[in-house]
Each structure stands twice: as C-alpha cells, then as structure tokens.
C-alpha positions in Angstrom: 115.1 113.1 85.1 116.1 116.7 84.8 113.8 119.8 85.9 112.9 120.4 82.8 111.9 117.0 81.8 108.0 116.9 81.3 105.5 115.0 83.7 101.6 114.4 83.4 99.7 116.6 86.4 97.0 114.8 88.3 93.9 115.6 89.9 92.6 114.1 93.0 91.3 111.1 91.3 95.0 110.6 89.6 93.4 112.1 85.7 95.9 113.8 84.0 94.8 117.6 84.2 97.9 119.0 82.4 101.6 119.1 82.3 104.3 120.6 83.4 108.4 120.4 84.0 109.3 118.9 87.0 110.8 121.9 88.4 107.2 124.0 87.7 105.9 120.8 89.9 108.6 121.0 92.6 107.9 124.9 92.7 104.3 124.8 92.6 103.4 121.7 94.5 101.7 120.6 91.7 100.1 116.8 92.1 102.2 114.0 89.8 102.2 110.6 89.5 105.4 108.5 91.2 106.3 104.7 91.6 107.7 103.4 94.9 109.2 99.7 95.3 110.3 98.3 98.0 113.1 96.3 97.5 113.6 92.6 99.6 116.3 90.3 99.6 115.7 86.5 100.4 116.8 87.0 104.5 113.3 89.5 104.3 115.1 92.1 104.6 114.4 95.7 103.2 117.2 97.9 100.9 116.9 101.3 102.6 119.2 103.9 101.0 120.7 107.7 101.6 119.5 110.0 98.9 122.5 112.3 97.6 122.3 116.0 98.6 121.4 117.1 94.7 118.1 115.5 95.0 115.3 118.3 94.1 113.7 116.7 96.8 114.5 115.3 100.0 118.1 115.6 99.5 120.2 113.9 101.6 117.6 111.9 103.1 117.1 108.0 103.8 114.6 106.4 101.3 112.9 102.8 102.0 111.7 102.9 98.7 113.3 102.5 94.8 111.6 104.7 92.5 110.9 108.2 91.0 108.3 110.3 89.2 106.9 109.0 85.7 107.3 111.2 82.7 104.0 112.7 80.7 103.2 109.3 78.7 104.3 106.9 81.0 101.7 104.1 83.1 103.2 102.6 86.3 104.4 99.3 85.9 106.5 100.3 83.3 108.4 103.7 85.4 109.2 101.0 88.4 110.9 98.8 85.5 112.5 101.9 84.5 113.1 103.2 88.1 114.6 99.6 89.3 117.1 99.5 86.5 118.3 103.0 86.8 119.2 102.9 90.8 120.0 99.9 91.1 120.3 97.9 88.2 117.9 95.7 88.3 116.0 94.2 85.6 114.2 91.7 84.7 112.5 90.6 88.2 108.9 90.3 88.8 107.3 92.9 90.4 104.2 92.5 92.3 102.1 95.3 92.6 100.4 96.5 96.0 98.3 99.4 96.4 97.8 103.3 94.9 99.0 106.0 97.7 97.6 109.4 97.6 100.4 111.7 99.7 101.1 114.7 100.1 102.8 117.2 102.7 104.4 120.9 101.7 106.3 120.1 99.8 105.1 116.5 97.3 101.9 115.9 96.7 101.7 112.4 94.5 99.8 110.2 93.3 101.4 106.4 93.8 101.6 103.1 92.5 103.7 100.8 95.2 105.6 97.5 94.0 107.5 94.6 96.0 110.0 92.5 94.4 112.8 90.4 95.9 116.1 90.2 95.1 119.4 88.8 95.8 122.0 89.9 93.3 124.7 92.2 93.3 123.2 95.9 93.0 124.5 98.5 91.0 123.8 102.0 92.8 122.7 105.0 90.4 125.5 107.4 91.8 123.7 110.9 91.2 120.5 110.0 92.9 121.8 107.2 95.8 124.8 107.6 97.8 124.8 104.5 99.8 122.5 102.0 100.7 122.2 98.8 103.1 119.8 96.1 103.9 117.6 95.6 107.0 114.9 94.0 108.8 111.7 96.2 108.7 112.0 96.5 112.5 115.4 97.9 112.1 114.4 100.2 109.5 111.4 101.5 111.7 113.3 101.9 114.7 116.0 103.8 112.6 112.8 106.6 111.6 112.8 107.3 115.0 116.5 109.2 115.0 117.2 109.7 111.4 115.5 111.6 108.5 113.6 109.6 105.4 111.2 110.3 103.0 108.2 110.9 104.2 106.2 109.7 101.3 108.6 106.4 101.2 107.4 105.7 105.0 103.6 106.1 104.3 104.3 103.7 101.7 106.1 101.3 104.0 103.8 101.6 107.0 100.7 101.1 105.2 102.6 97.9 103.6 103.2 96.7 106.8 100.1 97.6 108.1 98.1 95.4 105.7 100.7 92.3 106.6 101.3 92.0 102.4 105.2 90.6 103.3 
C-alpha cells in the first residue's frame, strides 16, 4: 500500500469517521482499521518474520503476525485474504477468525480483526515488506521478545491469543 493510498478512519467503537492517506494516518496517529494472522504450520509452530527497514512503521522490526492495514472500502476477512497472498503467498486456506484488538501506543493506534490459519506449504515472501522469516514454537518466540524488537501491536495480538488458550 503506498502513503498515499486511502484508508477508512475509525472512532473508538471502530465507525468509520472519515478518511485519510495512510501517510496523513502515520503522521497524525489517526485510528485505522488493520488485520493480523498468525500464521501455524502443522509442528504448531508460529511464522515470525523481520520487517524490511522501508516499512512506514516499525521498520526493521520482527512481526508474529501476517497482515497490514485495509483500504477505505474494505471489511476484514477479505484484507487478511488479501494480506496472506501478498506476503506470503498464500491463498486459498481457511481462516478462522479470533477476536477484535483495540491498540494503540505513540505511534499506531488500530482497530483489529485477528485470524489463525495453518499451513504447511512452501511460502513465497513479499520482498518489500518481509525480509526474512522463520518458524517457531510460541515459547521460543516469547522468549525471543525478551532480547529482540517486534511489533508491539503483533505481540498484544499474540499474548492475548495465548492467553485465551485458542491454539
């Protein structure tokens, strides 16, 4: 998605107030809607992945999460399709959804729709957004927070998914 691609704007109760280009949301913090999957294998293990530095975002950073912010028109279900296919490419798996997540910190404030699916198949990487990725267990990946630097918004997805014991 480039920065001047348009987005919906969301109020506290995820209602579209407005829009706006991405970069007028980067720069003004402005409240959009994203979708975060979390990507299994068979083993149970998570595909975590290093963010390249030209993100808008987070660059450079780990991610536990597939995924992206939806344009103006666009409903969940179908940006994680989207999302899936264009950094990895993946399509055609079911996706099970799990719960909305309201985040924000100073710099992203979203409002979420989290997916799981599983898969085993050779991925594709999307080589402007990921530069490498790998599969772990989720302990590994939380004991790997602890020393390296990952999206915040990703990890409150991922702990309250673990939290709730949906694996």
């Amino acid at each position: 998605m480039s920065a001047d691609e348009v987005v919906a704007v969301v109020d506290d109760d995820d209602r579209v107030v407005g829009h706006a280009t991405r970069r007028e949301v980067r720069e003004r913090n402005l409240r959009h809607r994203s979708v975060y999957i979390l990507v299994f294998n068979s083993a149970d293990q998570l595909f975590i992945h290093r963010r390249t530095t030209t993100k808008d975002i987070y660059p450079g950073y780990w991610d536990v999460a597939v995924g992206g912010v939806l344009q103006a028109a666009e409903e969940y279900e179908p940006a994680a399709r989207r999302e899936l296919e264009e950094e990895l490419g993946v399509a055609g798996i079911p996706l099970r959804p799990l719960f909305r997540l309201r985040y924000e910190d100073a710099e992203n404030r979203v409002w979420g729709a989290v997916y799981r699916c599983t898969f085993d198949g050779p991925l594709r990487l999307q080589v402007t957004e990921i530069e490498r990725g790998e599969w772990l267990h989720l302990p590994a990946v939380l004991a790997r927070t602890q020393s390296e630097r990952f999206c915040p918004d990703g990890l409150a997805a991922l702990r309250r998914y673990a939290l709730t014991g949906k694996a």
